[in-house]
C-alpha positions in Angstrom: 149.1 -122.8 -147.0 151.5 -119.8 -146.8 151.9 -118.2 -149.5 155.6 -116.2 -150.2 155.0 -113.4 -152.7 157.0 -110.3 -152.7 154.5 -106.9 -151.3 155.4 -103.2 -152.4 154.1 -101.3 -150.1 154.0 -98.0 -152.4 150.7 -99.6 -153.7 149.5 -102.5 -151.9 148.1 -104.5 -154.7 147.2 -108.0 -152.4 148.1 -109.6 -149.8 148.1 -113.5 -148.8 149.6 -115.5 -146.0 149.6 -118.9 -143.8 146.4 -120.6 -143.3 146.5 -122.0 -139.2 142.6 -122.7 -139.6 140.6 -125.2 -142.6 139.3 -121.7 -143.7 140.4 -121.3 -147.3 142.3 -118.1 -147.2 141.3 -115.2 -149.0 143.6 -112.1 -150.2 143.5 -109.1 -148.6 142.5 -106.3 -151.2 143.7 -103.2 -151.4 142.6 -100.4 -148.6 142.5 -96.6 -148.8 140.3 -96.5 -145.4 139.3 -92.3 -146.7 142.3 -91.3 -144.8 145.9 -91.1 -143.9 146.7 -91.5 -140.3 150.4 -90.6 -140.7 150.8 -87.7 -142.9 154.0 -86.0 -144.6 156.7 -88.2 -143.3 159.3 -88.1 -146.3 159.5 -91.6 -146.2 161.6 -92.8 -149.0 159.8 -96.0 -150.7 160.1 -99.0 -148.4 159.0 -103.0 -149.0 156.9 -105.1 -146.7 157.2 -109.0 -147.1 153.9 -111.2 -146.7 151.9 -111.0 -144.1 151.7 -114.4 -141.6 148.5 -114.0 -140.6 146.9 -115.7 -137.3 143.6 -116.6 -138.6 140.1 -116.6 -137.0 137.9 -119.8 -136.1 134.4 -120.6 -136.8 131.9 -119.6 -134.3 130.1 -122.4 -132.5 133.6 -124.2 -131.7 134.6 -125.3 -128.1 137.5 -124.6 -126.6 137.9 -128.3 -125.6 137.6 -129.6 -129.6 138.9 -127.0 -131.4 141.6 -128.9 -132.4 145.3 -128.6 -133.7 145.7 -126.7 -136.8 147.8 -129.6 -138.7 146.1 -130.0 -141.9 144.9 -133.4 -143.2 147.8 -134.8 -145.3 150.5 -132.9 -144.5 153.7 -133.3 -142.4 153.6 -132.5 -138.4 156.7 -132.5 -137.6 158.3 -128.4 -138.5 161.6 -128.0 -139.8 164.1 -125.4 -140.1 165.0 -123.5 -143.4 168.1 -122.3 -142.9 168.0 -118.8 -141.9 167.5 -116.3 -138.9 165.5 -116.5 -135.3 165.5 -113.6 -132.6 167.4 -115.6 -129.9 166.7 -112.6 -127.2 162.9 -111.5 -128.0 162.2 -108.2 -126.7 158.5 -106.2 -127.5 157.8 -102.7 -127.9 153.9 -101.9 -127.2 152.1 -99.0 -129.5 149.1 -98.0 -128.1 147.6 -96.2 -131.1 144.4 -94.9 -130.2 142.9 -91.3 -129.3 142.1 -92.8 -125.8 142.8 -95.6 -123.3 142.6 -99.0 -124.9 142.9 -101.4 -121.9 141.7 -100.8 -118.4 144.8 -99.2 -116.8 146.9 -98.9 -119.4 148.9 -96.1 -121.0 146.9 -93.1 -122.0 147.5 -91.2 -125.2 150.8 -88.9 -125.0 152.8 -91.3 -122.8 155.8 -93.6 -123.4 157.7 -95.3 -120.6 159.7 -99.1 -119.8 157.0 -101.8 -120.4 157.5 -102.2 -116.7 155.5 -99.1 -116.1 152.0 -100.5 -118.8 149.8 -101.4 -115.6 147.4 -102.9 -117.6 146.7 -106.8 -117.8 148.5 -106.7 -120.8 150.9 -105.4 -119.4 150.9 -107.8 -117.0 151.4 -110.5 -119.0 154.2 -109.3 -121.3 156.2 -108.5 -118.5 155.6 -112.1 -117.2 155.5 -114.1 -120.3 159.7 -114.1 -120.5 160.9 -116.3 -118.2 157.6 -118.8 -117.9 157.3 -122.1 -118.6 155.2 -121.1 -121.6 158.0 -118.9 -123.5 160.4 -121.9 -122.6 158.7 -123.7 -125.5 160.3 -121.6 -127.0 163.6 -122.3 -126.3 163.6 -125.9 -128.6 164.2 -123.5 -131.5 167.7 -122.1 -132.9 169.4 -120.7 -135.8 172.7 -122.5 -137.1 175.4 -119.7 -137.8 179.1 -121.1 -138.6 177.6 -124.3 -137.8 176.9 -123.5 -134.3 173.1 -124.2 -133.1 172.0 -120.6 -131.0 168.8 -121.3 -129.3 165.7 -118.9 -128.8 166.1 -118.0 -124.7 163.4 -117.9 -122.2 164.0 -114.4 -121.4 161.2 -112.4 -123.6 161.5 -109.0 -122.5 158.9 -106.1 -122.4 161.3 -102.8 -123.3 159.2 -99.9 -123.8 155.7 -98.5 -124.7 154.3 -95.3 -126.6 150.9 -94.6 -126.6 150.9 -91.3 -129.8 148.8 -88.1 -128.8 147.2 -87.6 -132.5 145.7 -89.5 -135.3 144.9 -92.3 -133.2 142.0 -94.3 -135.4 138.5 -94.6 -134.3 136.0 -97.0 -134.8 135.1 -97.6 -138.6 138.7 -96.4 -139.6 141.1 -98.3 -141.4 144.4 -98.6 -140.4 146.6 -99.7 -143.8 150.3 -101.5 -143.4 151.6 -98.7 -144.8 150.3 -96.4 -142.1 151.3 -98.5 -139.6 155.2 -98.3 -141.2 155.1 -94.9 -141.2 153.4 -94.7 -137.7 156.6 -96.7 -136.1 159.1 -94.5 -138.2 157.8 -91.7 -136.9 158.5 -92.8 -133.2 162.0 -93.2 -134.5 162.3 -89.7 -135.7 160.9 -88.3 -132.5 162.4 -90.4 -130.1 159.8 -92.0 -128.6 160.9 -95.3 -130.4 164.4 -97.5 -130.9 164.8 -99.2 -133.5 166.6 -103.1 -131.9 166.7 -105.9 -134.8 165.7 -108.2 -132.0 162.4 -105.8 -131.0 159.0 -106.7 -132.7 157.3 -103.6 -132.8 153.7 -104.6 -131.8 150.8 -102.1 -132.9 147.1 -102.5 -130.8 143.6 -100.6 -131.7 140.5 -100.1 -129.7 137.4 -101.4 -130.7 135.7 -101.7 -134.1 139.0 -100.2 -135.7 140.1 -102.3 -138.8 144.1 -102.9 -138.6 145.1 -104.0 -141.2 143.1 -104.0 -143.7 141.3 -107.2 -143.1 139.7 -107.1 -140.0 136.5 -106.7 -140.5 133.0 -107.1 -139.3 131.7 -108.0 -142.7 135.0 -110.1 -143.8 136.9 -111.2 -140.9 140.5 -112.1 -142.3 142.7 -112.5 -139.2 142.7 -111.5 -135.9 146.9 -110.9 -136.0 149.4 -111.0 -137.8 153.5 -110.2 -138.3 155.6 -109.2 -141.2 158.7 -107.3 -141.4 159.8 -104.0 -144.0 162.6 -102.3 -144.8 164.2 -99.9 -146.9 167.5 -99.2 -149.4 169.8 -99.8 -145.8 168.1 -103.5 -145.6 167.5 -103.6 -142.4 164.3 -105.3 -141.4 162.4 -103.7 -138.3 159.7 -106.4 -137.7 156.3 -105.6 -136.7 152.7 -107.1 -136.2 149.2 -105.6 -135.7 147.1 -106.6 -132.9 143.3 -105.6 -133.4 140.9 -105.5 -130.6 140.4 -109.1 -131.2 137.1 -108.8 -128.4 135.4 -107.7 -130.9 134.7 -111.0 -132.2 133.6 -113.3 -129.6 131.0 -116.2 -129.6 128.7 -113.6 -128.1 129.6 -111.3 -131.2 130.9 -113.1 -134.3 131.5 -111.6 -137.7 129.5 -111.5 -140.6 130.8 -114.6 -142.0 130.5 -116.5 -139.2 134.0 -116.1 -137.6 135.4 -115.7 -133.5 139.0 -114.4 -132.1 138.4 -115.8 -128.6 136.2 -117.8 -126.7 136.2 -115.5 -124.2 133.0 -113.2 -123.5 133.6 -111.9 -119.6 137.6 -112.8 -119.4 138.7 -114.7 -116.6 140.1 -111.5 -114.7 137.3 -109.7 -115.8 138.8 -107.6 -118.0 137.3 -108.9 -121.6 138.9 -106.4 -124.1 143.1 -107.4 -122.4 142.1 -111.0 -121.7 141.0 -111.2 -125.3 144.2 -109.9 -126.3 147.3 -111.9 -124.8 146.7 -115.1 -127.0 146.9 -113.0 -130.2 149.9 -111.1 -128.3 151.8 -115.0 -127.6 150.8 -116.3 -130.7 152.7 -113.2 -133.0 155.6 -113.2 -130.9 156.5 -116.6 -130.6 156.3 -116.6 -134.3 158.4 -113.7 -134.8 161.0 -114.9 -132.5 161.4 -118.5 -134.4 160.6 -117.7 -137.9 161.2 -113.4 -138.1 161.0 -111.9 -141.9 164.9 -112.9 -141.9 165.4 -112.5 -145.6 164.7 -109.0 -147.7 163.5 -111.4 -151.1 162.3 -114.1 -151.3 161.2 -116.6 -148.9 161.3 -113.9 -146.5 161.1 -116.1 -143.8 163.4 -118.8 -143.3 163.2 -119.9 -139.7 160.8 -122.8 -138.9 157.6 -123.7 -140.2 156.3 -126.9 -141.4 155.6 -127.8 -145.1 152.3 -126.5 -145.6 153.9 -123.4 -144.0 152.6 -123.2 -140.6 154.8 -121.8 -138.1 155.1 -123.1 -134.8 152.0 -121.2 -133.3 150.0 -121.6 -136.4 149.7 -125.5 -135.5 148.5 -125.5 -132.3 146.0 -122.2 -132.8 142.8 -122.2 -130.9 144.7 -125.8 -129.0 144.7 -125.2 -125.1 144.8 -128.4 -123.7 142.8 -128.8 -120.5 140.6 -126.0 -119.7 139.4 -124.1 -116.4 137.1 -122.1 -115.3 136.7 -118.6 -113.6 134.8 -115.5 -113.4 132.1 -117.7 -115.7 135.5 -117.7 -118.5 137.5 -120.0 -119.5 141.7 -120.3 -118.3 144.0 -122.8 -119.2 147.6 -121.1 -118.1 149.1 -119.2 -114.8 151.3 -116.1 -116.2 152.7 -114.7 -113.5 150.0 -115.2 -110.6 147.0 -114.4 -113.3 144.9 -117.0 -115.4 144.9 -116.8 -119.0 143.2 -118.2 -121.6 146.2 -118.9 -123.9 146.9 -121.3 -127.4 149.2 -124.4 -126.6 152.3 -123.9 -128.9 154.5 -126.2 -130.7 157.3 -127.9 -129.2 160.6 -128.7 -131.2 161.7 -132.0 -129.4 160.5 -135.6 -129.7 157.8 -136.5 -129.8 156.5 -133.0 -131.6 153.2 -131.5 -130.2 151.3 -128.9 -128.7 151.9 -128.1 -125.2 151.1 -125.5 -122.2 154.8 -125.1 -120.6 157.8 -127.0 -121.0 
């Protein structure tokens, strides 16, 4: 169940979110990590709402019977509250890391058009607008002067920046607040824009802790999306995107949790392949149910009554599965296999699908 409480950001005192798995969730404590990554900003105070946080499945589950994420009891169908969606997505990629974090992706000190990130992520952001998977999408609007505006299928990849200092290493933690003041900084040097229709979508390398709650010990998440703000209200939303390879069925946590199911990747490239589900599953959310609102609900797009947003009830759902390079695929983006979550249509009959 999601839970909508407001978070100062100033001191982060707990944070709590949607549950999209029959894990019971657990707060995320405060985090110090034993170091600042962004340092003497001038940031005036600024607010984060909840977190929505994309949450990890048991180890020994199948791909083939994981399951919709619909909890026993409540309603399927979703609903819309009333308030904002991003009808033109767009992404901005930070690659925050002292070196390469995906096989031929952007290397630290480089920003450029998403067009230019050669790596499979990459690949698959610039190929995920447009799809047949995005166009699920596209069931969802807003209703402004009682008009219905529709999400598009036109996700677009606009820019990356890969920062040339402070990136975290393993063992590091990586707070919220850091990660504010790490995409304010790209907007006082430039190398960032700030769009209201942009999510602003941070990735780490291995064993780094994003977050706050991604870890080895006491795995929380493997994603997840928020929006902040400050006096001016306007809400730059963002979502952190931790090297979710790093828990695999080869390699669960502590307690017993996976990310993926993947362990090679179907193109061979475990650490990006690992990655796009996570990257679909935060987007989609932020483009049909965005931190719309600076109090709260914070959110008042779509989501069900137990509070599961459209990706949420079909996580770790792929429908029928395939096979290659000894991994699992379920999707085509672009002329590449993927192994990527079904997500929620918003026509009748309701349900999990691939495309649409």
């Amino acid at each position: 169940m999601r839970v909508r409480s407001f978070v100062s950001v100033a001191v982060i005192a707990a944070l709590a979110a949607c549950s999209d798995n029959p894990v019971q969730p657990n707060q995320i404590k405060a985090v110090n990590g034993g170091l600042s990554h962004i340092q003497g900003t001038g940031l005036a105070p600024h607010e984060i709402a909840p977190l929505s946080l994309y949450r990890p499945i048991a180890a020994g589950s199948n791909p083939a019977n994981a399951g919709p994420r619909t909890k026993p009891g409540s309603p399927s169908d979703i609903t819309y509250w009333g308030g904002g969606v991003i009808n033109d997505q767009k992404i901005v990629a930070i690659y925050y890391s002292p070196k390469q974090i995906f096989s031929n992706g952007p290397f630290p000190g480089s920003a450029s058009a998403g067009a230019a990130d050669q790596s499979l992520v990459g690949y698959f952001l610039n190929n995920l607008g447009g799809s047949s998977y995005w166009n699920i999408n596209s069931t969802y609007y807003d209703i402004v002067r009682g008009r219905r505006n529709f999400v598009n299928n036109s996700m677009a990849y606009s820019s990356f920046w890969a920062p040339n200092s402070n990136g975290p290493v393993a063992g590091d933690v990586v707070t919220p607040d850091d990660m504010v003041y790490l995409i304010e900084t790209g907007f006082a040097n430039g190398s960032l824009t700030y769009d209201p229709n942009t999510l602003y979508m941070i990735f780490t390398g291995p064993g780094v802790n994003l977050g706050g709650g991604f870890s080895s010990s006491n795995l929380q998440y493997c994603a997840w999306h928020s929006g902040y703000w400050f006096k001016d209200g306007a809400i730059r939303q963002f979502s952190a995107m931790p090297y979710d390879a790093d828990f695999n069925p080869d390699h669960p946590s502590a307690n017993g949790y996976i990310c993926t199911f993947l362990t090679k990747g179907p193109n061979g490239d475990l650490g990006a392949d690992a990655a796009v589900s996570a990257v679909a599953h935060e987007t989609e959310e932020t483009a049909t149910d965005p931190v719309s609102l600076t109090h709260t609900p914070y959110f008042a797009g779509w989501y069900d009554a137990s509070g599961e947003e459209n990706a949420d009830k079909c996580a770790y759902q792929y429908g029928r599965t395939l096979v290659k390079n000894r991994d699992y695929w379920n999707i085509t983006i672009g002329s590449k296999p993927f192994l990527v979550q079904q997500n929620w249509t918003n026509v009748s009959p309701q349900g999990c699908l691939t495309g649409l």
